[in-house]
C-alpha positions, 0 to 999 in steps of 0.5 A: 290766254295765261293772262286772261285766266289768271285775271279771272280767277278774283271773279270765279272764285271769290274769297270770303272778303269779297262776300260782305264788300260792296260799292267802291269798296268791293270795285277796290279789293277785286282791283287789287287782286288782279293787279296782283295777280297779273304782276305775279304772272308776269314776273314768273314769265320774265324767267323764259323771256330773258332765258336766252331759250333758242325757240323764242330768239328765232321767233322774236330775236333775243334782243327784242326780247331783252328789250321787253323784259325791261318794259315788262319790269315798269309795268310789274312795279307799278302793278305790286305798287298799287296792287297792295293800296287798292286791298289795304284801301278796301279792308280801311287799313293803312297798315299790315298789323304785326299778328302771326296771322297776317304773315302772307301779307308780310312775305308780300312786303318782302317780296315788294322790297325785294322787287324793287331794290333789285329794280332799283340796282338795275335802272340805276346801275351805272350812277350806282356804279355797280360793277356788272359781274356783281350785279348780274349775280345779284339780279339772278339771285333776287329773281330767284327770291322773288319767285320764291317768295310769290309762290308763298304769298299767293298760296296762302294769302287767300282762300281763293287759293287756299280753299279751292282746289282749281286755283290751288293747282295753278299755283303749284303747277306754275311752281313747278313749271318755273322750277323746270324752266331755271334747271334748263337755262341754268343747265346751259352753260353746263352744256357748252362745257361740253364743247371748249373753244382757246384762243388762238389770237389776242390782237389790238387793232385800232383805239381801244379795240380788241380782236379775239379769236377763239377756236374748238378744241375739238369738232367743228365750230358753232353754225351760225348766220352772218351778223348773229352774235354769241355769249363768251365767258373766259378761263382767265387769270384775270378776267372775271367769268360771267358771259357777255354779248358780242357780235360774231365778227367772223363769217361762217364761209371760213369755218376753223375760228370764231373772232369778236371785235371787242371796244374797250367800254367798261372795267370788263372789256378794257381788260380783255387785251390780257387774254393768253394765248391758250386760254379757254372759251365757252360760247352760248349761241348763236342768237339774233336776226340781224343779217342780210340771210336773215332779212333780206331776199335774193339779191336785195340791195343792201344799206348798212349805217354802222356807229363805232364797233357797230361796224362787226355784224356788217363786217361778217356779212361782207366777209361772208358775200365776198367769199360768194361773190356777191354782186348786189349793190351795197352802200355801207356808211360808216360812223366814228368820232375819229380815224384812229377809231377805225378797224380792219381798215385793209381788210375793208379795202380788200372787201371793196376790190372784192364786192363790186357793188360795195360803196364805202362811206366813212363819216367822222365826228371829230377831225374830218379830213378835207373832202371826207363827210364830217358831223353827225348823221342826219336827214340832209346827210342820208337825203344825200348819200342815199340818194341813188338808193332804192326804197326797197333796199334792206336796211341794217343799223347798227350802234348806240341806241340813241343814234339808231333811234334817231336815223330810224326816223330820218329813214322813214321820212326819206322814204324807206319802209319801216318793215325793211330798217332792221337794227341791232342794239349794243348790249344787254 
């Protein structure tokens, strides 16, 4: 609806360049002040979108929305890309001139440059190598330049807009509703301040992998679902503040402690190991879908297919059917390059004796041992190891895209129904 109205507002409320435009050339001009306008509306919708607002995570879960805020950025600069050829084509310019009075036009080109370095920094982030922290500042930063300046161009770019009060309105309006929006979801972390968690145990458990547990100073710990993950940020003499994604490995059957199992992956993480004890922690959340109490029905047979540290939104959700003991029959298939990669390896022998429909199958990459499934997964592996699985089982994956991307397909084709194949993706 927002779109529509913004697209029609070329059409119900022409400036006077359109008057004397015919042909092609008018076919041209009004091209290019949809496009505009359609790029301008959905770089102001990328602030609710990627803003981590609870209402739309339980609706359409954060990372889903994560995952279109990216699609949504290719589409916005291919729309401010062409949107300025199409007007320069029908006013027969090449080039903006350098006059006083063009100067809208000129905010434009800066907000053109700002858009698409800051697309630039975050598509190639890692060739750069961008350290994350850094790039995190700067893409908050440039989204917010880039709204600014929008805001500007549109206004006085026009006389539709600055001649006529109805468009006039609309722009100042959508202003003021971004500013609104930025001072909630900036308020948030002010928000969690409010309730401070420590950490109560800094543990390496298996090949560059952390366990961290944190606890509430005071009051109860965060309600959450089994399988849902949680912004952290830490007070640490080492460790920089900004907050990352990580699944609650924890279950909310044993409330007192949070824990996240955290792989060494990056400058960030490789340095979680020199927590303190005592250190504090600030947690925005919980979000996500991913859970067998969130997708799944009564006692629905369950299939879990982890990859690496996949593995910790099933850990919570065994954790949390071993303390109800839950009788459903569960296959879990379990992913690593090696055993060394392995975690929480007595705990899941106690799951096994616990959760008497559990069937444990490890599968390593590298260095199998001798009657253990060794290699990659694929569709004559899962034929196999799924074979006595129901269709209507729910299925829940977890691991690096690629892996999850390729086993969606071989599932399908094995016969389960793409409604019942939840995923969850690795980071942000």
């Amino acid at each position: 609806m927002l779109l529509a109205g913004a697209l029609a507002i070329p059409f119900h409320f022409e400036s006077p360049s359109m008057w004397y435009k015919f042909g092609a050339a008018k076919i041209s001009l009004r091209a290019g002040k949809m496009l505009g306008m359609a790029a301008g509306l959905m770089i102001l919708l990328q602030l609710p979108l990627a803003g981590r607002l609870k209402l739309l995570d339980r609706i359409f879960s954060l990372p889903g929305l994560i995952r279109q805020h990216r699609w949504h950025a290719w589409a916005i600069v291919i729309m401010a890309l062409i949107h300025p050829l199409c007007v320069l084509l029908a006013e027969g310019k090449l080039l903006i001139p350098l006059e006083m009075r063009y100067w809208p036009e000129w905010v434009g080109v800066g907000l053109l440059v700002v858009l698409l370095a800051q697309f630039a920094c975050t598509q190639w982030r890692r060739p750069l190598k961008i350290a994350f922290h850094h790039w995190l500042t700067g893409h908050r930063i440039a989204g917010l330049i880039t709204a600014a300046l929008l805001i500007v161009h549109v206004r006085y770019v026009s006389e539709t807009f600055t001649d006529n009060p109805p468009p006039r309105l609309a722009v100042l309006s959508a202003a003021g509703v971004f500013t609104l929006f930025w001072l909630w979801i900036r308020s948030t972390w002010l928000r969690t301040r409010r309730t401070p968690f420590s950490v109560t145990r800094v543990e390496n458990i298996g090949r560059e992998c952390t366990c961290v547990e944190v606890a509430p100073e005071k009051g109860a710990a965060m309600a959450y679902f089994p399988g849902q993950f949680a912004f952290v940020s830490f007070t640490s003499q080492i460790l920089s503040r900004e907050p990352h994604p990580f699944t609650l490995a924890s279950t909310p059957s044993r409330p007192g402690t949070i824990q996240f199992a955290i792989r060494h992956c990056g400058d960030w993480t490789r340095q979680v190991e020199t927590l303190a004890i005592g250190d504090r922690a600030y947690l925005q959340g919980p979000f996500g879908r991913f859970g067998h109490l969130l997708q799944a029905s009564g006692q629905q047979e369950l299939i879990m297919i982890a990859g690496g540290i996949g593995i910790t939104p099933m850990l919570s959700m065994l954790r949390f059917m071993a303390d109800h003991g839950d009788p459903r029959p569960i296959t879990l298939i379990w992913s690593n390059r090696t055993r060394t990669q392995l975690v929480f390896t007595e705990e899941f022998q106690h799951l096994s004796a616990k959760l008497t429909g559990l069937r444990r199958v490890p599968i390593f990459t590298e260095n199998a041992d001798s009657g253990t499934p060794s290699g990659r997964l694929n569709r004559i592996m899962l034929q196999s190891l799924l074979s006595g699985c129901s269709r209507g089982s729910a299925v829940f994956l977890c691991g690096p895209p690629s892996m999850m991307t390729a086993l969606t397909t071989e599932l399908k084709a094995l016969g389960f129904s793409a409604r019942l194949i939840i995923t969850e993706t690795f980071g942000f």
